[in-house]
N, C-alpha and C positions, 0 to 999 in steps of 0.2 A: 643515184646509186642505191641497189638494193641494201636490204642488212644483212653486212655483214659477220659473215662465222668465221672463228679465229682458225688457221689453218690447222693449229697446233693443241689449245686448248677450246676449241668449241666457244669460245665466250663470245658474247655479243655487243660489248662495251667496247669502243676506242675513236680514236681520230682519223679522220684525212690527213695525210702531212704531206703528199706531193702529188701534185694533179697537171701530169704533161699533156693532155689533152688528147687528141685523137691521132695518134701514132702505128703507123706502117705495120707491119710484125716485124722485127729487127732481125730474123734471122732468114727472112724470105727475100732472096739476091735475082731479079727478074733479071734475063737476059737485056743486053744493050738497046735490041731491037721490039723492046715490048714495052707499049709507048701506056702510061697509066691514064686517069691516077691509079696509085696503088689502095689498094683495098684498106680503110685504118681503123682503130678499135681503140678506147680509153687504156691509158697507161698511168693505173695509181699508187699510192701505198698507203695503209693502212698501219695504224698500229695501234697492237690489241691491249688494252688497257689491262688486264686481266695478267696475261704472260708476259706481256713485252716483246713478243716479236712483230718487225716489223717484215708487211710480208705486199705481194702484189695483187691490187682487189679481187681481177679476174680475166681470165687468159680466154678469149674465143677463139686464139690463132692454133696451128695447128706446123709443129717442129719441123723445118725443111733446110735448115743451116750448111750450106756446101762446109766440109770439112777447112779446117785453117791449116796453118803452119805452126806448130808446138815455138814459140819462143823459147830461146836459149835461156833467158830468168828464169821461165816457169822450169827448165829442165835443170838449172843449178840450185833449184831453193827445196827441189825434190832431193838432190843429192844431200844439201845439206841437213834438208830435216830428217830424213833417215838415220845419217849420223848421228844425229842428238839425239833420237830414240833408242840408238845401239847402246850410243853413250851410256843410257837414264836404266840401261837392261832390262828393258821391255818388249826386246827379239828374244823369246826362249828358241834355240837353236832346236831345230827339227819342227819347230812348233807350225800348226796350219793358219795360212794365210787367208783370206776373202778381201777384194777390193769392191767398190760401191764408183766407181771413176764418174770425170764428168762427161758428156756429150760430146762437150771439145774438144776431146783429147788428151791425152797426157796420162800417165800410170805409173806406179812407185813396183810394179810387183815387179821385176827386174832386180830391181834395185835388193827390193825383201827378198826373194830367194839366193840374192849372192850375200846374203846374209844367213845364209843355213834355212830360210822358211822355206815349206812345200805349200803349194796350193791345195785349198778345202775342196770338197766337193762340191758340187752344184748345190744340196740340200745338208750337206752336212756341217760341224759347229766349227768354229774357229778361233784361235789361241788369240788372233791378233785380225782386227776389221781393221779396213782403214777405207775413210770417205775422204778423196779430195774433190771439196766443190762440185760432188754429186748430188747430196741430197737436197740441196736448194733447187732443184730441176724438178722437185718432187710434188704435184700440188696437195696431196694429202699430207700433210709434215707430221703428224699424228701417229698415221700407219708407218713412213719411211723409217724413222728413228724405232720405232715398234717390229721393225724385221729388221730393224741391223741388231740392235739389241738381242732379240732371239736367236742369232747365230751365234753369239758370243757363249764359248765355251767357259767351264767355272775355272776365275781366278784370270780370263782374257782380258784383253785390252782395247778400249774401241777407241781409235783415232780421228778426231775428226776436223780438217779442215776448211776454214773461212777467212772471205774478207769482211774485217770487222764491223760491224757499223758504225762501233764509236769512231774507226777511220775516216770513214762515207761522212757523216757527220763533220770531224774536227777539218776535215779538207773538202767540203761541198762537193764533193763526188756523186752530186744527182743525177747524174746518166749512167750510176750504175743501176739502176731502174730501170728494168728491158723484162719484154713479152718473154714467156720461159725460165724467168727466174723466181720463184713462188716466195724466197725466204731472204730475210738481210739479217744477219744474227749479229747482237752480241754478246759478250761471252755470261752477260745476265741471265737472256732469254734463253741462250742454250744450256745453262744450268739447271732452270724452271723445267725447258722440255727434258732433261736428263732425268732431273728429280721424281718425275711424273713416272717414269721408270724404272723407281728405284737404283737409279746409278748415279754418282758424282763425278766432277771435273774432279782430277789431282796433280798434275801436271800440264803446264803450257809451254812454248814457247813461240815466240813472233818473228815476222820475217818484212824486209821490203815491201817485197811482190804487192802491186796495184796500192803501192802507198801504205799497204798495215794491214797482214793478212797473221791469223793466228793460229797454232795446230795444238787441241786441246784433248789431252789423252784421259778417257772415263774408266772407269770400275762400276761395277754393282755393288750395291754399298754392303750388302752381304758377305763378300767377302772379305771385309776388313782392312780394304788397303785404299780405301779413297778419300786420305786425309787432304788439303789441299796445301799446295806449297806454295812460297811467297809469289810465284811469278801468277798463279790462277788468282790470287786474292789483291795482287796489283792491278788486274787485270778488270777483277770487280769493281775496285775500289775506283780506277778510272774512269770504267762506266757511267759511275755514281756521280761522280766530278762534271764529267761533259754533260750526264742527263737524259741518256739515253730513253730514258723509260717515258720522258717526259715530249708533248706531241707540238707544246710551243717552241722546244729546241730542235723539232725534227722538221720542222714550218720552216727553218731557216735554208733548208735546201730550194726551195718554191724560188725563192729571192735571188741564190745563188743560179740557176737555173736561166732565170728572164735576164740577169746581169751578164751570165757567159754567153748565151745568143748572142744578144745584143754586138757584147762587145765585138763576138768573129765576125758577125754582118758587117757592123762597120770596118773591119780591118781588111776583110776581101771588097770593099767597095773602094777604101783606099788605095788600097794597092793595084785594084783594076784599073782605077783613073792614071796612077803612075805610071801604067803599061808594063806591070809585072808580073811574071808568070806564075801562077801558086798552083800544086797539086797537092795531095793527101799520101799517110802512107798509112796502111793499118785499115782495111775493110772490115773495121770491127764493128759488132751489134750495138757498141758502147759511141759508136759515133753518131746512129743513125738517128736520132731525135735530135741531137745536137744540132747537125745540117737540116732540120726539118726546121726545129723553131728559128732558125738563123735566115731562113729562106732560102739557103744555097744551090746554087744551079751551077751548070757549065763554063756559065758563065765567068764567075766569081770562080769557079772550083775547076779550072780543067779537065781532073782525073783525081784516082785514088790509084795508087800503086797499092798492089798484095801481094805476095811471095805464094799463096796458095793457087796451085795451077787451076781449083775447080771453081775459084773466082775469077778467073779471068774471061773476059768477055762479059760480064757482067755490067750490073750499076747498082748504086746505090738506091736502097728502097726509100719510096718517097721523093728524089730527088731525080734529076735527069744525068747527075752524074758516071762518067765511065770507069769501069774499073778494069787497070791495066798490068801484068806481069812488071816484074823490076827493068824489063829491059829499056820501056819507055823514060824509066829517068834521064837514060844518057840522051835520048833520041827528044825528049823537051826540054832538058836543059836547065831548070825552074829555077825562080831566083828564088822560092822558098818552097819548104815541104812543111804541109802541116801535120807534124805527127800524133795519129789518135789513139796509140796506145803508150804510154810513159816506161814502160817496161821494156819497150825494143830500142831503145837511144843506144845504148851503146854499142850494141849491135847493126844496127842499120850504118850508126857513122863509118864502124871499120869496114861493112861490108859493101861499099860504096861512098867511099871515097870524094868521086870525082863530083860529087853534087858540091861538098865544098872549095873541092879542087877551082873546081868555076865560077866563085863567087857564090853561091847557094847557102843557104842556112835552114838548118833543121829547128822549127819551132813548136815548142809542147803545146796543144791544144788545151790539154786542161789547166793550161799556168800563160796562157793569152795576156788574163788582165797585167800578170808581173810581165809579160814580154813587154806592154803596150807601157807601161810605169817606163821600162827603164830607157826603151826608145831603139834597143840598137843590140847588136849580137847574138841572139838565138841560143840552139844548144851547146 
């Protein structure tokens, strides 16, 4: 690995802490019929001893992500964080909007203009920004927080949402490490890159979504309202507790990593030999190193079901896996589904039924090892 620059702070002091090895681009979905290998690139992380963010060492892939399906979570935890912003009166009514959205999908401004806000101009300032899980797309973190910053109008509000890293961390969530996401914050390192800015965290609040996502509302310190209130200084204060800053605690995902392979290998070899039919649900970017280091093929995996119609006909990158619309659940029948995103469970059970109608079980991929503990039941 060359040396590296911190995305955030330029520093050149930090760690390795997780090294997937040479991995597909996660967001590059080949057609069924387009036989690989797939083209693959090192997928690491790094963190900067200097700031504390932990970030991805270096992206040669190039963004081609068929669009997904918006989850019903991610559209409820929108509702509800809006609320608690109305709540905290940090909608001024009439006041100009600017959103920063992410790639995948999904957008609050709806939501903020039936709240009295108008949309800013393309180049002009804004009462209220609001970044959800945009700017981690960003590989200069430096400049991206440095133009959201600059729109903010005197006395605005910049909102910004992430999933935590002390989450990724306290829940071994190493596959959230994927080609196109430049930044893993926590709400440490996003303080450091605020500070750099002359603006403070002063308000948080935390939601489920992907196990422990947090929406951290900033000021410029100039204008004298960015004191921080308990739920921002809890939120340090836990940082501090798990360690985040620290590169022998962020090692422990490496471990967790070659443990969750392993264990799905063995559990779709098992259950091959039983002659039971396993598919996937969730063609997400978050699966695709998983089934890479697991070795998973058609074999083992019959299919990945997606509800997005511009994945269908696909496969999975790296894999020979097919990816199929929801209609083939009824038309295979599985006697399990492995679900690869934890967010859509109770969504998929109501909206398909008949998988356990017929004996079927829906099983979290990322909670495998507790499936394989307890021996029996699923979701």
């Amino acid at each position: 690995m060359d040396e590296q620059s911190c995305r955030a702070c330029a520093g050149r002091v930090g760690n390795l802490v997780l090294d997937l090895g040479e991995q597909p681009a996660c967001d590059y979905f080949p057609g069924r019929d387009v036989t690989g290998p797939d083209p693959a690139y090192p997928l690491q992380m790094w963190l900067c001893s200097r700031c504390g963010l932990a970030q991805l060492v270096g992206d040669p892939t190039v963004p081609e992500e068929p669009r997904g399906t918006e989850p019903a979570a991610l559209k409820a935890q929108a509702v509800d964080a809006v609320d608690k912003v109305v709540a905290a009166g940090l909608l001024p009514r009439g006041g100009r909007v600017t959103e920063y959205g992410s790639p995948h999908g999904g957008s609050w401004l709806g939501l903020l203009k039936g709240c009295g806000l108008t949309s800013a101009g393309a180049s002009d300032p804004a009462d209220v920004i609001v970044d959800c899980f945009g700017m981690m797309h960003a590989p200069d973190q430096s400049s991206a927080l440095a133009e959201r910053v600059a729109r903010l109008a005197s006395g605005g509000v910049l909102l910004l949402q992430y999933h935590s890293l002390d989450t990724i961390v306290r829940c071994g969530q190493w596959n959230a490490l994927r080609h196109g996401h430049y930044a893993y914050y926590s709400t440490t390192a996003m303080a450091a890159m605020l500070a750099a800015n002359e603006f403070s965290p002063f308000a948080a609040w935390e939601f489920d979504l992907y196990g422990g996502t947090v929406l951290l509302a900033a000021r410029r310190d100039a204008d004298g309202l960015a004191k921080p209130d308990d739920a921002v200084r809890s939120l340090l204060a836990r940082d501090d507790a798990v360690g985040v800053r620290h590169a022998d605690v962020l090692t422990s995902l490496q471990t967790r990593a070659r443990l969750h392979a392993r264990s799905l290998r063995e559990w779709l070899v098992a259950e091959r030999s039983a002659g039971r039919t396993i598919v996937g649900y969730g063609a997400a970017s978050r699966a695709v190193a998983l089934l890479r280091l697991a070795e998973a093929d058609r074999t083992l995996l019959h299919a990945v079901i997606d509800a997005s119609p511009a994945k269908a006909g696909l496969r999975m990158p790296g894999t020979d896996v097919p990816i199929f619309s929801p209609a083939e659940l009824a038309r295979r029948r599985p006697d399990a589904v492995l679900l690869f995103v934890a967010d859509l469970r109770e969504e998929v059970r109501a909206a398909f039924p008949h998988v356990e109608a017929a004996g079927g079980r829906w099983i979290d991929a990322d909670s495998l090892d507790s499936f394989l503990v307890r021996g029996s039941g699923g979701l």
